[in-house]
C-alpha positions as CSV (number, residue, x, y, z in Angstrom):
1,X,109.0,137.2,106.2
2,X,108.8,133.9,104.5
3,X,110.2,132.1,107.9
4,X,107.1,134.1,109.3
5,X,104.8,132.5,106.4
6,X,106.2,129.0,107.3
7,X,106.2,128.7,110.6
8,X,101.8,130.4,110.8
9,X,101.4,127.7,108.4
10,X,103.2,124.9,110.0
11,X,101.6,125.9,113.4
12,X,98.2,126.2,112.0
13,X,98.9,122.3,110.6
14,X,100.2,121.3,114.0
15,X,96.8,122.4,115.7
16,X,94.6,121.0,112.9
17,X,97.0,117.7,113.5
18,X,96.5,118.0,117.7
19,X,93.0,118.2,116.9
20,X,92.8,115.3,114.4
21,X,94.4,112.7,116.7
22,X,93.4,113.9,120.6
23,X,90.3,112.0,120.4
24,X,91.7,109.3,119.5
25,X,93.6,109.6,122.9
26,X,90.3,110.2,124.6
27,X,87.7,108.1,123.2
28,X,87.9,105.3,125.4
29,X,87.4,107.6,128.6
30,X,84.6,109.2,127.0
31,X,82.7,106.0,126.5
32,X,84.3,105.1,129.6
33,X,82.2,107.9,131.3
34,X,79.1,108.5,129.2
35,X,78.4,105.6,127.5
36,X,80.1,102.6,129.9
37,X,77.1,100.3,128.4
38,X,77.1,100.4,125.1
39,X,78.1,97.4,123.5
40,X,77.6,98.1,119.7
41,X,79.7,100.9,119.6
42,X,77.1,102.6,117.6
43,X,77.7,106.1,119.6
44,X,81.6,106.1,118.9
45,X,81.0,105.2,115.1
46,X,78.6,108.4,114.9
47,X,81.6,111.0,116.6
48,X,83.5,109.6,114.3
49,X,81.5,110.2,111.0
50,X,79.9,113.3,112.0
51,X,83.6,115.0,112.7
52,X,84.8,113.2,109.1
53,X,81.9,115.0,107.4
54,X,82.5,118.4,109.0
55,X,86.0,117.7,107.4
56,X,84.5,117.5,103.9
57,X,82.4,120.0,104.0
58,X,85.1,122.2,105.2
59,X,87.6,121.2,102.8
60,X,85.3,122.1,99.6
61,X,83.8,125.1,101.3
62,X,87.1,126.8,102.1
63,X,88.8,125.5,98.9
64,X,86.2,127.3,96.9
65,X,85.9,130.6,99.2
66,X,89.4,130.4,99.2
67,X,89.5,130.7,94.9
68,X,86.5,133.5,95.1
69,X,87.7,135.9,98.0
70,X,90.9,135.1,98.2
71,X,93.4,133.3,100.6
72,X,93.9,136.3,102.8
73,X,90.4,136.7,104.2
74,X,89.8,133.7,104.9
75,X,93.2,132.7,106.5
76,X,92.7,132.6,109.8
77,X,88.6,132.0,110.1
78,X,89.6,128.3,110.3
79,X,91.4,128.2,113.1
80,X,88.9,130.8,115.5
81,X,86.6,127.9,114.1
82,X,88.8,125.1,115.7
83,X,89.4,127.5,118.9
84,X,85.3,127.7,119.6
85,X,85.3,124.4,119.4
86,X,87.7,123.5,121.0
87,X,86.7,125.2,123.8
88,X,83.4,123.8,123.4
89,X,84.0,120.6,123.7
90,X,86.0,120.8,126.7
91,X,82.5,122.1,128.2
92,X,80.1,119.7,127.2
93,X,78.0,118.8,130.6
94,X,78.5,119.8,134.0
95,X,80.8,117.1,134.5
96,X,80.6,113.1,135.7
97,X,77.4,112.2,136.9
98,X,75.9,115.5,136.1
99,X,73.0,115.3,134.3
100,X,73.2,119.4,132.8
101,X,73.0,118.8,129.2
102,X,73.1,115.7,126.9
103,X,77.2,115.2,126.8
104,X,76.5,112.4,123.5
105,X,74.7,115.1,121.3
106,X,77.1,118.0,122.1
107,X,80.1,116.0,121.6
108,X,78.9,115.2,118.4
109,X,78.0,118.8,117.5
110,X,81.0,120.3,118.4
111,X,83.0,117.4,116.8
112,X,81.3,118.4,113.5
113,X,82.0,122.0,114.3
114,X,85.9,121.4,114.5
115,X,85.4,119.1,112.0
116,X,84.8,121.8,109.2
117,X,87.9,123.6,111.2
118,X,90.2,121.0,110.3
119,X,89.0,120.8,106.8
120,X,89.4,124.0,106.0
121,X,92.9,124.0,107.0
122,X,94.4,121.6,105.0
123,X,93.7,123.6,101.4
124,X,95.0,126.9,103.3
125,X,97.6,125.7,104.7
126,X,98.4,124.2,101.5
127,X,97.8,127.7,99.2
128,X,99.8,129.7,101.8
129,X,102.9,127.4,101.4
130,X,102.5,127.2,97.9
131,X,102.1,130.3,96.8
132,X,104.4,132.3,99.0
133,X,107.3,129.7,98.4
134,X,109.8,129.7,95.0
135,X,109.7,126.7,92.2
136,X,112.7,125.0,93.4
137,X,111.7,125.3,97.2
138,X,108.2,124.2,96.9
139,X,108.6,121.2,97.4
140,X,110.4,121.8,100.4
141,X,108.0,123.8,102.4
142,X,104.8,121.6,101.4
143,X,106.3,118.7,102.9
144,X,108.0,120.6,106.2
145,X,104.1,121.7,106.8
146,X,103.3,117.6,106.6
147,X,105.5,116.8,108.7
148,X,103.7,118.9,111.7
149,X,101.3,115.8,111.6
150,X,102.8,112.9,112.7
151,X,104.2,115.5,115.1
152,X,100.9,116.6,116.3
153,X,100.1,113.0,116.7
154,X,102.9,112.4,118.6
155,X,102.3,115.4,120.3
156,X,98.6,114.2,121.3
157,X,99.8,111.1,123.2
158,X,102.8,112.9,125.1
159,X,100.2,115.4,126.3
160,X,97.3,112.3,127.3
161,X,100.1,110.5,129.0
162,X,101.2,113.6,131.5
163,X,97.5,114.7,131.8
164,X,96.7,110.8,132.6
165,X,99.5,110.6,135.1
166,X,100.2,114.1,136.6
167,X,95.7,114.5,137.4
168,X,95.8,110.7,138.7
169,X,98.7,111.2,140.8
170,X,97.5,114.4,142.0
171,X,94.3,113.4,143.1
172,X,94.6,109.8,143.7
173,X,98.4,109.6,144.5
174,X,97.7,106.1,146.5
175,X,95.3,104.3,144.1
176,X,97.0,101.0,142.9
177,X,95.2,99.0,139.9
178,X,93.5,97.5,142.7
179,X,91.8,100.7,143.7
180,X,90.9,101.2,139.7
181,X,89.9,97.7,139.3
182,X,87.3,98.0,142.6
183,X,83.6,98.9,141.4
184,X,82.9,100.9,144.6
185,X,85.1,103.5,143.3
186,X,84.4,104.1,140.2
187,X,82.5,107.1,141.0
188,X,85.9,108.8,142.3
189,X,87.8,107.6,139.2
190,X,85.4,108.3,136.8
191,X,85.3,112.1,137.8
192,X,89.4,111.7,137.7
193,X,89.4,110.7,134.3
194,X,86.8,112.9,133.0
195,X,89.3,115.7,134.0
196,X,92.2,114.2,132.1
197,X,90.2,113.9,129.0
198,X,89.2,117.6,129.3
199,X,92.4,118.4,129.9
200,X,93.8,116.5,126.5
201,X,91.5,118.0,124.1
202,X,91.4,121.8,125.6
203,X,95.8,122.0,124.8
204,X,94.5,121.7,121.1
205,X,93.9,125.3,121.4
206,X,97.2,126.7,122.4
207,X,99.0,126.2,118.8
208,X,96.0,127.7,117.3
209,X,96.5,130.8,119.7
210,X,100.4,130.9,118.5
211,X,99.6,130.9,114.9
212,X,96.6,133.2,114.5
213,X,97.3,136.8,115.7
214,X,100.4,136.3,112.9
215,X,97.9,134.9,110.0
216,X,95.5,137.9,109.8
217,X,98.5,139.8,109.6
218,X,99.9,138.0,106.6
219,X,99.3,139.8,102.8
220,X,97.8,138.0,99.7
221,X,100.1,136.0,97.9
222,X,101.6,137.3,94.7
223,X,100.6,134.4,93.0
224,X,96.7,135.0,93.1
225,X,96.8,139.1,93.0
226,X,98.3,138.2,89.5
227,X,96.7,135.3,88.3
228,X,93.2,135.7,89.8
229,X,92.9,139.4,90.7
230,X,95.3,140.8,87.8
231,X,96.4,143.4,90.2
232,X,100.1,143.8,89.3
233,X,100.8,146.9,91.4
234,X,99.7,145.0,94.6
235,X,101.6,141.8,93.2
236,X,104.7,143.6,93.2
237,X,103.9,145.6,96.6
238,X,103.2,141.9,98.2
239,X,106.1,140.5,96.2
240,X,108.6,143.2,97.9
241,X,107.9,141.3,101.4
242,X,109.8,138.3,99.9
243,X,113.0,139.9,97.9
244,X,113.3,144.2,99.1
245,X,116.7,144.0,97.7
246,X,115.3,143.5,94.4
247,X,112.0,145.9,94.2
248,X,114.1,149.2,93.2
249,X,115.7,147.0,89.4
250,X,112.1,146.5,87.3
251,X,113.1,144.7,84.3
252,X,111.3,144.9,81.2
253,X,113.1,141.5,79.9
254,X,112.3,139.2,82.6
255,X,109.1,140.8,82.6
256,X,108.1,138.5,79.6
257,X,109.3,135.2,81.2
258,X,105.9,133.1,80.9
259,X,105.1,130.4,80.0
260,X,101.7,128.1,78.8
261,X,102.6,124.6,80.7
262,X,102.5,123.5,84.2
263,X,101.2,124.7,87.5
264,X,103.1,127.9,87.4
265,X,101.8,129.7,84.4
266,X,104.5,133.1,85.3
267,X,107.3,130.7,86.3
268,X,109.8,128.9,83.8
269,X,112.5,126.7,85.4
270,X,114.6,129.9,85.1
271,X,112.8,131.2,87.6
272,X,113.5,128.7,90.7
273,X,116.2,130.7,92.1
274,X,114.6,134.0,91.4
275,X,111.6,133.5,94.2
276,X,108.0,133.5,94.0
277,X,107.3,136.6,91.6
278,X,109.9,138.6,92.2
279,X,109.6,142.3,91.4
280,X,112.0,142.9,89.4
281,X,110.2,140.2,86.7
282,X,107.4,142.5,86.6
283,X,106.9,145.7,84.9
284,X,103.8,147.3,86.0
285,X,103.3,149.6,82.5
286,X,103.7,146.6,80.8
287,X,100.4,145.7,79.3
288,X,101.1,142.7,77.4
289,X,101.2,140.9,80.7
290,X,98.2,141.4,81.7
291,X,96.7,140.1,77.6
292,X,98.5,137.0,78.1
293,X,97.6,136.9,81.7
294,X,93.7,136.9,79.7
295,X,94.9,134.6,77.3
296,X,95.9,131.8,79.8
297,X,92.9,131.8,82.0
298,X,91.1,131.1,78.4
299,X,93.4,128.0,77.8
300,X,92.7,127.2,81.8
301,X,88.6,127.4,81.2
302,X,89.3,125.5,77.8
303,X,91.3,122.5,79.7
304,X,88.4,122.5,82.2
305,X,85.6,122.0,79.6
306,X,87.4,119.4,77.1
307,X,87.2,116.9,80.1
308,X,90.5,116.5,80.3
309,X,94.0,117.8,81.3
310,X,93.0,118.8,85.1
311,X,89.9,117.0,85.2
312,X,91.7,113.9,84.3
313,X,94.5,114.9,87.1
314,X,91.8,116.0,89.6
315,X,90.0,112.5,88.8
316,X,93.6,110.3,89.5
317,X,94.6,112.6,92.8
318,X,91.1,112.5,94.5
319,X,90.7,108.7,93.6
320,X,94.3,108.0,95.0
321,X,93.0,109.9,98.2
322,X,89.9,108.2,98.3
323,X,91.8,104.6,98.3
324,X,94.8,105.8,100.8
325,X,92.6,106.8,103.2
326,X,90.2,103.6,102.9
327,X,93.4,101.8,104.2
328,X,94.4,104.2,106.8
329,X,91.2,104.4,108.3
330,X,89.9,101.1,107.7
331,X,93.1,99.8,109.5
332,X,93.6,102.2,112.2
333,X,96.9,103.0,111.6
334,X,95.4,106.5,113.3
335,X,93.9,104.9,116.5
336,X,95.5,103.2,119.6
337,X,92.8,100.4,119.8
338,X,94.7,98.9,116.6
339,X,98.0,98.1,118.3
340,X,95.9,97.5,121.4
341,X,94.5,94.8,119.7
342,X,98.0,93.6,117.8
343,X,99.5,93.2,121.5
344,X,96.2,91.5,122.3
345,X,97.9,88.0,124.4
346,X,94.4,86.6,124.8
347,X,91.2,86.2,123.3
348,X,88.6,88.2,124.5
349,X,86.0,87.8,126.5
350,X,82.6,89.5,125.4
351,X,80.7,88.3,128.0
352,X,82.9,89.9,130.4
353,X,82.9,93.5,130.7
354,X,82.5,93.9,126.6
355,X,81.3,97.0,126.6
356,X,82.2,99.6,124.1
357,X,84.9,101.4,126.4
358,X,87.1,98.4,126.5
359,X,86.3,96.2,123.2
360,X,89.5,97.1,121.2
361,X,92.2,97.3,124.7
362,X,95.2,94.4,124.7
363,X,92.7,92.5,127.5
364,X,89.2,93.6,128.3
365,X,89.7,93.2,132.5
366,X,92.0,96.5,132.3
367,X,90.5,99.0,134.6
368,X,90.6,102.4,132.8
369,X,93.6,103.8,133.9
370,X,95.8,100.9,133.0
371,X,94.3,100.8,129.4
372,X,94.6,104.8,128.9
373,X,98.4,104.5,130.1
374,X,99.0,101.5,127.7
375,X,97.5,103.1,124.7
376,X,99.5,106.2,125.1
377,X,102.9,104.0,125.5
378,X,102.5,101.5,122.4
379,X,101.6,104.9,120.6
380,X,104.8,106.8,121.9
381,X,107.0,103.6,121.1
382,X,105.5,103.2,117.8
383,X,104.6,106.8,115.8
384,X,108.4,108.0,116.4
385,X,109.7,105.5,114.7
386,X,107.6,105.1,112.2
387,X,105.2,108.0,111.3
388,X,107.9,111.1,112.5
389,X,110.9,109.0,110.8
390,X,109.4,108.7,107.0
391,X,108.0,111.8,106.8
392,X,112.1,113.6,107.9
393,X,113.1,111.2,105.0
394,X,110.7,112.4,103.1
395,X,111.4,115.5,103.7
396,X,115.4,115.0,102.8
397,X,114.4,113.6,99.8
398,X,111.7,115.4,98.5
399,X,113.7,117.8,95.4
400,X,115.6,114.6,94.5
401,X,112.5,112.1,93.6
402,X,110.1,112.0,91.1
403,X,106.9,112.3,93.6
404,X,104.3,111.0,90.9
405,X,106.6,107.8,90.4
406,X,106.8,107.4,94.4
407,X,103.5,107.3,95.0
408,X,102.9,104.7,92.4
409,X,105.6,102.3,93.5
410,X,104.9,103.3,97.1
411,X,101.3,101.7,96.3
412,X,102.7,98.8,95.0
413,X,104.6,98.0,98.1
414,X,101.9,98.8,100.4
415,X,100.3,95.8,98.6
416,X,102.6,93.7,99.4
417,X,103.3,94.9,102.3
418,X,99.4,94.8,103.4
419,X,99.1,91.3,102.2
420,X,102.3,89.8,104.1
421,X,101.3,91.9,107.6
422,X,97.5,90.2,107.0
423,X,99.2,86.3,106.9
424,X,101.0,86.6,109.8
425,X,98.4,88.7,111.7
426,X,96.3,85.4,111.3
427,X,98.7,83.5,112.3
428,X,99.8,84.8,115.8
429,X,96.5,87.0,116.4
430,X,96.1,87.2,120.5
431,X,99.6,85.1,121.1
432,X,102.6,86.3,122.8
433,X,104.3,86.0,119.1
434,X,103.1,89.4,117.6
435,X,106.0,90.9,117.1
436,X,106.5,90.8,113.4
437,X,102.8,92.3,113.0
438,X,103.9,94.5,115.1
439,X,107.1,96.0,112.8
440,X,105.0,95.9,109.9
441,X,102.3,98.3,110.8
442,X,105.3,100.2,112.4
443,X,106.9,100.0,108.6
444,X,103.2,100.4,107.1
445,X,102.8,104.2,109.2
446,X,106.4,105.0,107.9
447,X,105.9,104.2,104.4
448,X,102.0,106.3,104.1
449,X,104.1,108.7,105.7
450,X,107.3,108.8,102.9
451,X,104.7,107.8,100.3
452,X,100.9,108.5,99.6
453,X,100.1,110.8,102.8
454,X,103.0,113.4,102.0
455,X,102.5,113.1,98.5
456,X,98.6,113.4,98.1
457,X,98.6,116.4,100.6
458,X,101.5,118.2,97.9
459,X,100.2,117.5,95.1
460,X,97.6,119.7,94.7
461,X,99.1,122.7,95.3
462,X,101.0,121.9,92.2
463,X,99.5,120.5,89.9
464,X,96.7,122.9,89.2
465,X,96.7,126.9,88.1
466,X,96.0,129.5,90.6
467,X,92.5,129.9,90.3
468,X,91.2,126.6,90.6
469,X,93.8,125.6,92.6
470,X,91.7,126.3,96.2
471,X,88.7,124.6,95.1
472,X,90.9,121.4,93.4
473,X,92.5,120.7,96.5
474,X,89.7,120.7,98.5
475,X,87.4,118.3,95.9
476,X,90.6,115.7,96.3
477,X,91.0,116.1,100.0
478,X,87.1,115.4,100.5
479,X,87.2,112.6,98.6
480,X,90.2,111.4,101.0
481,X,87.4,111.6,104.1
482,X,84.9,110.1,102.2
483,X,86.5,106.9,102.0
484,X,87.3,106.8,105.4
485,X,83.6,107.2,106.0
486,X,82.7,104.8,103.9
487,X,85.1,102.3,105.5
488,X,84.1,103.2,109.2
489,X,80.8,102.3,108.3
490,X,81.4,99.1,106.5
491,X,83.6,98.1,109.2
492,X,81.2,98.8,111.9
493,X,78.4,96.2,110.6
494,X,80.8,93.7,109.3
495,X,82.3,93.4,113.0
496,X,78.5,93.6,114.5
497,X,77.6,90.8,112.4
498,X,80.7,89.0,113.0
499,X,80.7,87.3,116.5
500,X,83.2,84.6,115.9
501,X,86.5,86.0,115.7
502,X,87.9,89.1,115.8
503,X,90.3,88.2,112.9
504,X,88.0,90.3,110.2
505,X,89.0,93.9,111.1
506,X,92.5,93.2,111.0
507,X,94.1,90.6,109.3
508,X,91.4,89.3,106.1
509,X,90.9,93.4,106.0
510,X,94.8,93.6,105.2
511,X,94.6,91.0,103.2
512,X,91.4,92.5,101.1
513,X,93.5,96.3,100.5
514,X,96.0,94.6,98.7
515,X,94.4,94.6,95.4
516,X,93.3,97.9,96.4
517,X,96.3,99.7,96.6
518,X,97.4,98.3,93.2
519,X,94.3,99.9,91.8
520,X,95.7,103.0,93.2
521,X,99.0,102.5,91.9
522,X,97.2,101.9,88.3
523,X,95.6,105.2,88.7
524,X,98.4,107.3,90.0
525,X,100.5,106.0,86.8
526,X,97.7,106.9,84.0
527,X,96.2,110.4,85.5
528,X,98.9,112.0,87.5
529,X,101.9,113.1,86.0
530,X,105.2,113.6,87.6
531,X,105.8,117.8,88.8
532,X,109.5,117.7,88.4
């Protein structure tokens, strides 16, 4: 049953992931096809913060819902959310040149839709874990569910790449770059492509399909019936799918294991190899569980309104998130027109086919085709090695590190390692010599990955009691978005009003998240305390 818990949860994460990254795969063909003209990039700024504020929205909504009505009922309505979408999405217009429906407004609608789909899955997914897992394999399990992102990513580009080649080849199987390059067809190729990208973002749907027939089927975690819901008959009942061989031996002693620090009020240190709740530590006649059950939701409330304790943790998390995801969205370590523009050879050319499609590709006279296919193979070379590789180490490594005392030190080196990548990015920007830029954005994905991005997504579900802890995580994870809007935007006009180099974005932007992160790191070390 708990293999059955993991793997819902893990596929739930790896379609939330698929859907996070796909567009990423897609954008330039979209623009490509609807928008060819645009030259402020204004349209593909607006996708981009409409679908990040779905995200927020869906991360507190469901965080909260999830405390109030519990994690069962709502386990589940996230992903038919991302499914409609989905499917949505793959429909807007008629098709290329078919003038049906507004494609711009119903992307962005249905971008905002899956949006709040994607949101809501990261506290579930988080709860579910959690909840249903023991003390010592915690830990574990949280950081298995991560590690179906970079996957997903990885996942996203393997899928453009086939769709981009297999659909060409099938349609066009004697079309050189000649053929793409040639305006007289672009009407053929156009219609080609819009295919492909159709093709990309409806496969999002297929690990949602997996994972939710088996999540409305999953019980309510012991965790909340007895913290939340002080329903120990239905505690032990759920508890029973976990350790059978146990339900038959109450015991009256380890009934009155509990204790008044950490995340798990029921659980002492005893109790890692014992399970979640297991039945045999409860004894349903025993009343004086249920008065010191009362008692510690007073000493919750109490830590709530002195300001500090959780407030004070919930303040250091959600600011850590906020300045992580400045940096990984500001930099676009999630995006292929970053490492499009760190293999840039050349300068570019803005009076020469600068349109919005093609400002961020290695050389602005790629044709379409040749810039979607080179997108997807610097991302396949890259996110492998770097993204996929430090989250397994994570992962290896997660019950023998103190994760509070990571993410600090982890910030610390992203400073420096931010601050070096920015020197020599301004040094060999659009030369043959960007190699070394090159590994250190490879080693900057690898160490978000060991680092802040594993350790911001656990955190949560440990640090806080059961019946905030919904509503927490999802306060923390929408602060995470609302940086990366924040930095979208800024970036957006500082490159609009900056027509002289295309330096900004990347290198002086490295160079100015250096003292960032260390103001992360500062935080992290006075408001978040180590879980271990």
């Amino acid at each position: 049953f708990k293999k059955t818990v993991y793997f819902v949860a893990m596929s739930g994460f790896l379609a939330d992931s698929y859907a996070i990254f796909s567009p990423n795969v897609v954008s330039p063909a979209l623009a490509y096809i609807y928008w060819s003209t645009d030259t402020t990039g204004t349209k593909g700024l607006v996708i981009n913060v409409i679908t990040l504020a779905g995200s927020c929205i869906g991360m507190v909504l469901f965080g909260w819902l999830a405390d109030v009505f519990g994690r069962k009922r709502l386990y589940g309505v996230e992903l038919v959310i991302g499914i409609i979408a989905t499917l949505g999405l793959t429909q807007v217009s008629a098709g290329y040149n078919q003038q049906s429906m507004s494609p711009f407004a119903w992307i962005v609608w249905w971008r905002f839709v899956l949006g709040i789909g994607i949101g809501a899955e990261y506290p579930l997914s988080a709860l579910i874990a959690a909840e249903w897992s023991a003390t010592g394999t915690r830990g574990t399990m949280l950081a298995a569910v991560f590690l179906l992102q970079p996957i997903g990513q990885f996942l996203a580009y393997i899928v453009g790449y086939v769709a981009l080649v297999g659909i060409t080849r099938d349609r066009l199987p004697n079309w050189t770059s000649a053929d793409w390059d040639d305006p007289a067809n672009r009407d053929i190729g156009a219609a080609t492509i819009d295919s492909v990208w159709r093709c990309v973002i409806g496969v999002g749907a297929f690990p949602a399909l997996i994972a939710i027939a088996l999540r409305f089927t999953i019980p309510e975690t012991p965790r909340y019936l007895l913290d939340v819901r002080e329903d120990l008959p239905a505690a032990a009942q759920a508890t029973r799918r976990v350790h059978p061989d146990k339900a038959n031996t109450p015991s009256r002693q380890n009934s009155d294991k509990i204790t008044k620090g950490g995340s798990e009020p029921y659980l002492t240190s005893n109790d890692k190899e014992a399970g979640v709740v297991q039945s045999s530590s409860i004894n349903i006649e025993n009343k004086g569980l249920t008065q010191r059950h009362s008692v510690r939701s007073a000493e919750i409330k109490e830590e709530f309104g002195r300001g500090q304790g959780f407030r004070r943790i919930l303040a250091g998390i959600s600011i850590c998130w906020f300045i992580m995801d400045i940096s990984f969205y500001g930099l676009g370590l999630d995006t292929p027109r970053t490492l499009a523009k760190i293999f840039g050879t050349q300068p570019s050319d803005a009076t020469k086919n600068g349109f919005d499609w093609n400002s961020g590709f290695a050389s602005q006279d790629e044709n379409i085709y040749d810039a979607l296919l080179g997108d997807a193979t610097r991302a396949l070379y890259t996110i492998p090695i770097s993204g996929i590789f430090g989250s397994v180490v994570f992962l290896l490594l997660v019950n023998y590190i103190p994760r509070a005392t990571v993410l600090r030190w982890m910030f610390v080196l992203f400073a420096i390692l931010f601050a070096i990548a920015g020197s020599s990015l301004t040094a060999v920007y659009e030369t043959t010599n960007h190699s070394l830029t090159v590994a250190f954005y490879a080693l900057a994905l690898c160490i978000l990955n060991f680092g802040p991005n594993t350790i911001l997504f656990m955190l949560p579900a440990e640090l806080f009691p059961t019946r905030y802890r919904g509503t927490c995580y999802g306060i923390a994870a929408a602060s995470g978005k609302a940086g990366a809007i924040l930095i979208q935007i800024i970036s957006h006009f500082a490159k609009a009003t900056d027509s002289s180099s295309g330096k900004w974005p990347l290198a002086i932007m490295l160079m100015c998240f250096s003292p960032l992160m260390l103001i992360g790191a500062f935080f992290a070390w006075v408001w978040i305390p180590d879980v271990q």
